[in-house]
N, C-alpha and C positions, 0 to 999 in steps of 0.2 A: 645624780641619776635623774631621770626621763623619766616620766607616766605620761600614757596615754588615754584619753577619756572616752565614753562610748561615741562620741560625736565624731573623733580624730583627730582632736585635737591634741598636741602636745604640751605636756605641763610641767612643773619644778616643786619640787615641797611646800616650799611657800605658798603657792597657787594653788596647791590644794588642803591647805591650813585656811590659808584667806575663804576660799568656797567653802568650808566645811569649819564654823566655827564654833561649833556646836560638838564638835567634838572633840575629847582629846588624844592628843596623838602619844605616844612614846618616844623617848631622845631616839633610839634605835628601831628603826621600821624593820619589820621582818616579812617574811612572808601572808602570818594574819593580819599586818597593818592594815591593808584597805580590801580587807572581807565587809563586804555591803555597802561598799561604796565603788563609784561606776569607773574607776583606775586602773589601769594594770603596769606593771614596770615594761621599761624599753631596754632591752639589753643592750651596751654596748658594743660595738665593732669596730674593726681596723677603720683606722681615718685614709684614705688613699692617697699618694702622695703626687701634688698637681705636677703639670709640666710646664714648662715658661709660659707667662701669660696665662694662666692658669688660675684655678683659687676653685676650695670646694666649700661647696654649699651643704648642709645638712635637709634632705629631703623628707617626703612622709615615711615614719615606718612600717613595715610590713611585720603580716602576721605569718607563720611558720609553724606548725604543728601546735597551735595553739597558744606561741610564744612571741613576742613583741620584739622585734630588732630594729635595730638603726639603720639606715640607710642614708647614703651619700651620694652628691653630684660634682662631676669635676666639669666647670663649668669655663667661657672664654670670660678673663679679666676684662676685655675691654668688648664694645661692641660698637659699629660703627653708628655715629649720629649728623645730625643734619650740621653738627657746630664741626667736627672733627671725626678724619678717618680711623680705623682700627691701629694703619701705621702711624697716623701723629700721635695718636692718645701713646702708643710703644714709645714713639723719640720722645714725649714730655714727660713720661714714667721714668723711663732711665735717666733723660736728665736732670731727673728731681732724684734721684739715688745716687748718680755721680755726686753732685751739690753735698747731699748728706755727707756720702763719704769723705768729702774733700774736708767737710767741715770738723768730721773727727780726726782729722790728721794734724796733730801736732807732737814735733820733734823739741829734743834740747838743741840749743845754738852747738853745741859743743859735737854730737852726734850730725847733727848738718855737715857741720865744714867737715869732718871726718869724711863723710859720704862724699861732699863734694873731692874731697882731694883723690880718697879712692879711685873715682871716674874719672881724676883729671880733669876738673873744671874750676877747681876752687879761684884760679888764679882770673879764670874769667867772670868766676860774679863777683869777685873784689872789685876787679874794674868797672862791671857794669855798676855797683854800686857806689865807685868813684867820679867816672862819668854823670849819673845821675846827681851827685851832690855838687858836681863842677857846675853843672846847667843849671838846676835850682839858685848857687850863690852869682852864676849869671845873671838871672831873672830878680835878682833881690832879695833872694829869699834869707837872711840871715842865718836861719838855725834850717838846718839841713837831716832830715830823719832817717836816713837813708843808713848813711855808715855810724849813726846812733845804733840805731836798730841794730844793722850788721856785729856792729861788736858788741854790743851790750845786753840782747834780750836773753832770759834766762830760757824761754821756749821760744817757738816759732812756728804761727799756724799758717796750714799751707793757703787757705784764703785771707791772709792777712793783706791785705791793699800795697802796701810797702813792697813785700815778695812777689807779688804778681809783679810789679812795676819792674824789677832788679831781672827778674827772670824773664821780661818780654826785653829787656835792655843787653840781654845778655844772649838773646835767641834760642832761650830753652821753651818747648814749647809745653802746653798745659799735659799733656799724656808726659813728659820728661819728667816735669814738677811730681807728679802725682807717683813717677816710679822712685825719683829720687827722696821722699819722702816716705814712702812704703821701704824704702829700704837703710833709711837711718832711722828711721820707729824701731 
């Protein structure tokens, strides 16, 4: 719970323990809790619920027949500044939630190919992933991670470096990834 001070200030139990240490409080505040002291509770109220780009703020409370309430502001998430507009601050919002989501996305290998075959594509990330390990032992590279991975991991995260690589080899594009992953989760 809220207390408000005769000044308007708003306060929390602690804060007014810490200011008043001379007193003792009870585990359970009641109504005579802060008789003679300069406090009053702030009632609470509905939180309002923002709209994209949105976010609320808790404002000053107001008094009402003698009664202390909350009061709230639904206020713009971003605002423009001298570095970045309203709409870039939106596209590097969302692409740092995209990034998040992507990074909770992990499937079992087993659930993959499922999905992949379901779609009808399975036969084309085999390849892309065969293609990839042909060009790698091209280039020298002995040990090829590629069709490792493919057959052997027990999960598979959708930002794994590996899978981006099979899936741009394979012309699935990152919105495909991200549905084909949402849908073997």
């Amino acid at each position: 719970m809220k207390y408000i001070d005769d000044n308007g200030r708003v306060v929390t139990k602690p804060i007014i323990k810490a200011e008043n240490p001379n007193v003792s409080f009870p585990k359970v505040w009641d109504d005579s809790t802060l008789e003679g002291l300069p406090y009053s509770p702030v009632m609470p109220t509905e939180v309002p619920t923002p709209g994209d780009y949105e976010v609320v703020e808790a404002a000053q409370p107001i008094q009402t027949k003698g009664v202390w309430y909350e009061q709230w502001a639904v206020v713009p998430m971003f605002t423009a500044t001298a570095e970045a507009t309203v709409e870039q601050q939106i596209a590097e919002y969302e692409a740092q939630k995209l990034q998040q989501e992507r990074q909770g996305m992990t499937v079992s290998n087993e659930n993959l190919r499922l999905q992949l075959d379901q779609i009808g594509v399975y036969g084309v990330m085999s390849a892309a992933v065969a293609t990839l390990d042909a060009t790698a032992e091209a280039n020298g590279v002995d040990v090829t991670p590629y069709s490792i991975h493919w057959g052997f991991a027990t999960t598979i995260n959708r930002l794994d470096e590996w899978v981006n690589e099979v899936a741009k080899a394979a012309n699935v594009t990152d919105e495909q990834l991200d549905e084909l992953f949402e849908a073997a989760s």
